[in-house]
C-alpha positions, 0 to 999 in steps of 0.5 A, spaced: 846 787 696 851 793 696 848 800 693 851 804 689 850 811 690 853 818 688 856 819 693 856 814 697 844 786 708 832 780 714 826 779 715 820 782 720 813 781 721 811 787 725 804 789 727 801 795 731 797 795 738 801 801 742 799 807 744 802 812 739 808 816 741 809 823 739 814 826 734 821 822 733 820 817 740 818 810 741 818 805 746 821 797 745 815 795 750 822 791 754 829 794 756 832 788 752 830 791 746 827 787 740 827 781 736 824 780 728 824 773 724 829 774 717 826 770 712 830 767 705 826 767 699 828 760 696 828 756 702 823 758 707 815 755 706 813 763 709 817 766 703 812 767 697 817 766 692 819 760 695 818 754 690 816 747 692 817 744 685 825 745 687 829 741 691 833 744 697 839 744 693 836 747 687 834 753 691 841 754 693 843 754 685 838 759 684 841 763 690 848 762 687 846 764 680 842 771 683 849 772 686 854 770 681 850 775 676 850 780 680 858 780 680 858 780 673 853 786 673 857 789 678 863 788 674 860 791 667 857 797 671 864 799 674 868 798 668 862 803 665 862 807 671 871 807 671 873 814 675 866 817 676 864 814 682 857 815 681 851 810 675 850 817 672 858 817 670 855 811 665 850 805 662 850 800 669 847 793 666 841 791 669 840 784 672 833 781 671 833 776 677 832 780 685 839 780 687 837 778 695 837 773 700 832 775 705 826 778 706 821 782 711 815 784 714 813 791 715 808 795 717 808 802 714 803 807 716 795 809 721 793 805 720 798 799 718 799 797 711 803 790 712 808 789 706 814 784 704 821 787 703 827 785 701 833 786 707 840 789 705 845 790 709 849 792 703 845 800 702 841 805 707 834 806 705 828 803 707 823 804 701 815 802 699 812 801 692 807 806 693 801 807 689 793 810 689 790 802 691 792 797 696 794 792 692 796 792 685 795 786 679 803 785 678 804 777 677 805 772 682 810 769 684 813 762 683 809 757 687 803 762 687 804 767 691 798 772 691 800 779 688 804 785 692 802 790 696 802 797 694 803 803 700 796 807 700 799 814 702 791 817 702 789 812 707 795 813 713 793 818 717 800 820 718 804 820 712 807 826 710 813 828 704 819 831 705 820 838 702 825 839 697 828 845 700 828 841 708 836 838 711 833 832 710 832 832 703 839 835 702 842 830 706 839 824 703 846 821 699 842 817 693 843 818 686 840 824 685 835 829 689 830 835 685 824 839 687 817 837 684 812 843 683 809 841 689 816 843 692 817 836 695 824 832 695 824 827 689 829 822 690 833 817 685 836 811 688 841 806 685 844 800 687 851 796 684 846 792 679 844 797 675 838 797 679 834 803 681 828 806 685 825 813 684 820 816 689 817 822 693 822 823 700 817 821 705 815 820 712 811 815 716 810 811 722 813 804 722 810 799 727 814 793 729 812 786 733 817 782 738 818 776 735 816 770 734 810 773 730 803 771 728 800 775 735 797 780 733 795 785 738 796 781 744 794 786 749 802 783 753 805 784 747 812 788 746 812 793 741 815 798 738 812 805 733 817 809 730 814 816 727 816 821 722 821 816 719 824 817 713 823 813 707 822 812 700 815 813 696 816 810 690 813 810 684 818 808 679 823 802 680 827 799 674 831 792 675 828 785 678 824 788 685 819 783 685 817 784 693 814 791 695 821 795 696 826 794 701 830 796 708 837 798 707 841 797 715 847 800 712 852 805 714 849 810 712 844 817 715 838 814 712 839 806 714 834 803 719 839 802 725 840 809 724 834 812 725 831 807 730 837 810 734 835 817 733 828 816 734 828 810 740 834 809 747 835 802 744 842 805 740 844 804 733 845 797 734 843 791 731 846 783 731 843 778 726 844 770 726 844 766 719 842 758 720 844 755 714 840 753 709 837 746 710 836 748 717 828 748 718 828 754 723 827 761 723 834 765 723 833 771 728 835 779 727 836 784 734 836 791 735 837 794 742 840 790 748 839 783 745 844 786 739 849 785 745 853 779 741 857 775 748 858 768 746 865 765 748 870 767 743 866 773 741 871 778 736 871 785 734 874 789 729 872 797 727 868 799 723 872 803 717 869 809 713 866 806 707 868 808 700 860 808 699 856 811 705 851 804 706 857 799 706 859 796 713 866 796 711 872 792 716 878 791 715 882 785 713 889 784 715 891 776 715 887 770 712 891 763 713 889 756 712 892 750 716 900 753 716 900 758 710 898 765 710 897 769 704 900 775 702 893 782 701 892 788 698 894 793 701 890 796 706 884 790 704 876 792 706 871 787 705 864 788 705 859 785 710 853 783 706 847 780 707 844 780 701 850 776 697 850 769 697 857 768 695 863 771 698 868 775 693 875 776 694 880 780 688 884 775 684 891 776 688 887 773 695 883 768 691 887 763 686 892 761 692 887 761 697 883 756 691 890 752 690 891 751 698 884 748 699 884 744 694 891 741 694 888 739 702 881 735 699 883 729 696 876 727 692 875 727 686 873 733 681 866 734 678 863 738 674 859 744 677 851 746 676 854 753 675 859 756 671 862 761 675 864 756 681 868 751 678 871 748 684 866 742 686 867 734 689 864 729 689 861 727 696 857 722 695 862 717 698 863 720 704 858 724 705 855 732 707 858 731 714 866 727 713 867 733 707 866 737 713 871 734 716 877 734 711 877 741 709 881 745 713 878 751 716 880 758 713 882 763 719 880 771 717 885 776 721 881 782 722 882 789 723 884 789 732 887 782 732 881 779 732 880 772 728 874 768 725 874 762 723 870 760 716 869 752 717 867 747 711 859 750 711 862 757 710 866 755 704 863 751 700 856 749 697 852 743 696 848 745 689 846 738 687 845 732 691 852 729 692 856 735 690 860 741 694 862 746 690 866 753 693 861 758 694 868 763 693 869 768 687 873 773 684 871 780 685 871 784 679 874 791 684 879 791 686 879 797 691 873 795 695 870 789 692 872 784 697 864 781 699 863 777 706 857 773 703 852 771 708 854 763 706 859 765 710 856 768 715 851 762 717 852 760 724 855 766 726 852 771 731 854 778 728 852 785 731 853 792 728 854 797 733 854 804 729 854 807 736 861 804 737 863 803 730 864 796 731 862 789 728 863 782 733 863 776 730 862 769 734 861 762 732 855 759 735 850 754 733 844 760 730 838 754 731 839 752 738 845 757 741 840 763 739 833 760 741 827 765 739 823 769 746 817 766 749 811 769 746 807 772 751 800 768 752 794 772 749 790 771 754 793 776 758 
C-alpha cells in the first residue's frame, strides 16, 4: 500500500537467542544474510485472518474488493488533497477494510514482544501498537483468531523515545512531528487511504530468526539483533488496522531496509518472490547476500527519486502486447507495491491495453464477482491452464532497456470457480498513479538494492526455483 506523507510492500517470524550487540551494530549469524516467510492474510492457514469458510476464489475477491476500494479511496483523497501535497491540504476518506496483502512476525524489545505486522513496500515506517498491558480485548478476527497483541514499553529493557529536538526527529518525513511536555518526538503518519497512525518516535531492539521459523532458540540458529532501531510507538490509529502495526520497506530514511543497512554489513538491499495464490507453499523475502537476484534473464532498471519519499519508483518506458506497442505518458513511473493487489494503470495506457487483450480471447464474456473489474471469461470449457495459453503475453520496457514479461497469472484473476477476470484497473492519478500490483509480481523474484538504486526483475517459479534454506538441526 502506498503511504501518503507530507513531504514524501512480507512476512517474518523472528525470535531472540544471540548475544546482544552494542549501539547501532548487528550480526546476520551467516555472511549470506538472511531470509524470513511472507504470509498472505487470506490465503495462508498461518494468517489469523485467514477464513476457512471461504473457498480459495472467495479469498482472492475479498483481496481484490481491499484493492479496488482502496483506489477509490485514493482517488477521493487526491481530489480533496488536489495541489497540497499533503492529507492536511483536505478530508481524505478512510476505508474500513486493512488495504494489505501480507503479513510479518516480528520481535520487538528485551526481552521480546513477538507481534503480527502488515508488510508494505508502498511507506517507510515500521510501527507497533503500544500500550500498558501485553495484550489488549480487540475483537477477533474471522476464523477466531485470538486477540492482537500490544507493545509494553515498561517491560523492555532497551526501549527508549526520541527527543523532540534530536536529527532523528526532524528527519522523520510523516505527516507531522511536535514535542510533548516530556520534550519527546510525537509523530503523526499517513497513508493514501486516509488511514492514519500517531505515536511516540522511538527506539528498541528487533531480533530476527532465519528462516523456515517455528525453532525457537536453536543453539546453530543464525539470527540477527538490531539496537536503537527507530519506530513507531503508537497510541492512536484510524482507519482498518487490525494487526499489531506494520513494517514499511520503501525508500525512505526510516524504512527496514534503510535501517538495517545503516546498523548491519548486510547493505540496503532486499529481494522478495511472491507464489501465487493457490500455491501451498510459503513465499520468501531476503535481505543481505541472499537478496542477490541472478536467475537467467535477470533484468534491471534504476530506481527514480520518487514523488513521496516511501515509494519504489521505476520508470516505464514500452509496453507491447504481441506486435502492438502503445503509446505512454510522458515520462511514465510506476510504483512497485506489495501491498496492492491489483495493477493501476492511467486510462490513456489501459483502455488500449484492455482493447488489445481482449480482441486476442476469443471466449466468451461473463459478468464479474466485482464491479471494478469488468473484463471476465468463462473458463470452464477449457480450463485454468488452456486460458493460459491463449492470452498473449504482455511485455513491460523499463527504465535501462530491460524488459519483464507478465504472463496470463500476472494479468488475470480467477474470482469464482470457472471465471478469469483482468486483475488491471484504471489508476485515478495521473502523475505517479501508476501501481505494480503484487498479482503481477507473482512468480518473479524481485530485489531492491537502494545501495545501488536498483530494482532486478526474473522470471522464476517461487515454490521450487527459490527453495527455503535448511534449518539447522536443534540438537546442536
Amino acid at each position: 500500500m502506498t503511504g501518503v506523507v507530507s513531504h514524501a510492500v512480507l512476512l517474518v517470524g523472528v525470535v531472540l537467542l544471540t548475544g546482544q550487540m552494542c549501539g547501532c551494530t548487528a550480526d546476520a549469524g551467516r555472511g549470506d544474510g538472511f531470509s524470513v516467510e511472507l504470509i498472505h492474510r487470506d490465503h495462508s492457514v498461518k494468517s489469523p485472518f485467514h477464513d476457512p469458510s471461504l473457498t480459495p476464489h472467495g479469498r482472492m475477491l475479498a483481496a481484490v474488493r481491499r484493492s479496488t476500494g482502496r483506489a477509490a479511496a485514493l482517488a477521493r483523497s487526491y481530489a480533496a488533497t488536489a495541489g497540497t501535497g499533503s492529507p492536511d491540504g483536505g478530508v481524505a476518506e478512510v476505508i474500513s477494510i486493512p488495504p494489505f496483502d501480507f503479513l510479518m512476525y516480528v520481535n520487538i524489545g528485551l526481552p521480546p514482544t513477538r507481534m503480527l505486522v502488515y508488510a508494505d513496500t508502498g511507506s517507510d515506517l515500521l510501527w507497533v501498537k503500544c500500550g500498558n498491558d501485553g495484550t489488549t480485548d480487540l475483537p477477533k478476527a474471522a476464523g477466531g483468531a485470538p486477540p492482537r497483541v500490544v507493545f509494553n514499553p515498561s517491560k523492555s529493557s532497551t526501549f527508549g523515545r526520541v527527543n523532540c529536538k534530536s536529527g532523528t526527529c526532524h528527519a522523520f518525513t510523516g505527516t507531522g512531528v511536535s514535542c510533548d511536555a516530556k520534550s519527546n518526538c510525537k509523530y503523526v503518519y499517513s497513508y493514501g487511504d486516509g488511514s492514519e497512525t500517531s505515536g511516540v518516535l522511538s527506539t528498541e531492539t528487533l531480533t530476527f530468526d532465519d528462516a523456515p521459523g517455528g525453532c525457537v532458540g536453536c543453539p546453530g540458529r543464525p539470527q540477527l539483533q538490531v539496537a536503537n532501531f527507530n519506530f513507531g510507538c503508537s497510541t492512536s490509529t484510524k482507519g482498518a488496522f487490525t494487526g499489531d502495526g506494520l513494517v514499511g520497506f520503501g525508500d525512505g530514511k526510516f524504512s527496514l531496509a534503510n535501517q538495517l543497512g545503516a546498523a548491519t554489513s548486510i547493505g540496503r538491499r532486499f529481494s522478495y518472490c511472491l507464489v501465487p495464490s493457490f500455491v501451498n507453499t510459503p513465499s520468501i523475502l531476503n535481505f543481505g547476500a541472499r537478496a542477490a537476484v541472478t536467475e537467467p534473464g535477470a533484468v534491471t532498471t534504476p530506481l527514480l527519486h520518487p514523488d513521496v519519499d516511501a515509494y519504489l519508483t521505476i520508470a516505464l518506458e514500452s509496453v507491447r502486447i504481441g506486435d502492438r506497442s502503445f503509446t505512454l505518458p510522458q515520462r511514465a513511473r510506476i510504483i512497485v507495491d506489495s501491498g496492492t493487489t491489483l495493477t493501476l494503470l492511467v486510462k490513456e495506457l489501459l483502455d488500449p491495453m484492455v482493447e488489445e487483450l481482449t480482441r486476442s480471447i476469443k471466449l466468451r464474456r461473463v459478468k464479474s464477482p466485482d464491479e471494478d473489474l469488468p473484463i471476465c471469461y468463462d473458463v470452464s470449457g477449457v480450463g485454468e491452464t488452456a486460458f493460459g495459453k491463449i492470452v498473449p503475453e504482455v511485455k513491460l520496457g523499463l527504465g535501462g532497456g530491460g524488459v519483464v514479461t507478465l504472463k496470463a497469472e500476472n494479468t488475470f484473476v480467477m474470482l469464482r470457480e470457472g471465471t478469469m477476470c483482468m486483475a488491471l484497473m484504471e489508476a485515478h492519478k495521473e502523475d505517479g498513479g501508476m501501481i505494480w500490483g503484487n498479482i503481477a509480481q507473482q512468480n518473479m523474484h524481485i530485489g531492491i538494492d537502494l545501495d545501488k538504486r536498483t530494482a532486478t526483475f526474473a522470471s522464476v517459479d517461487c515454490a521450487t526455483s527459490y527453495p527455503w534454506p535448511t534449518p539447522p538441526s536443534a540438537s546442536l
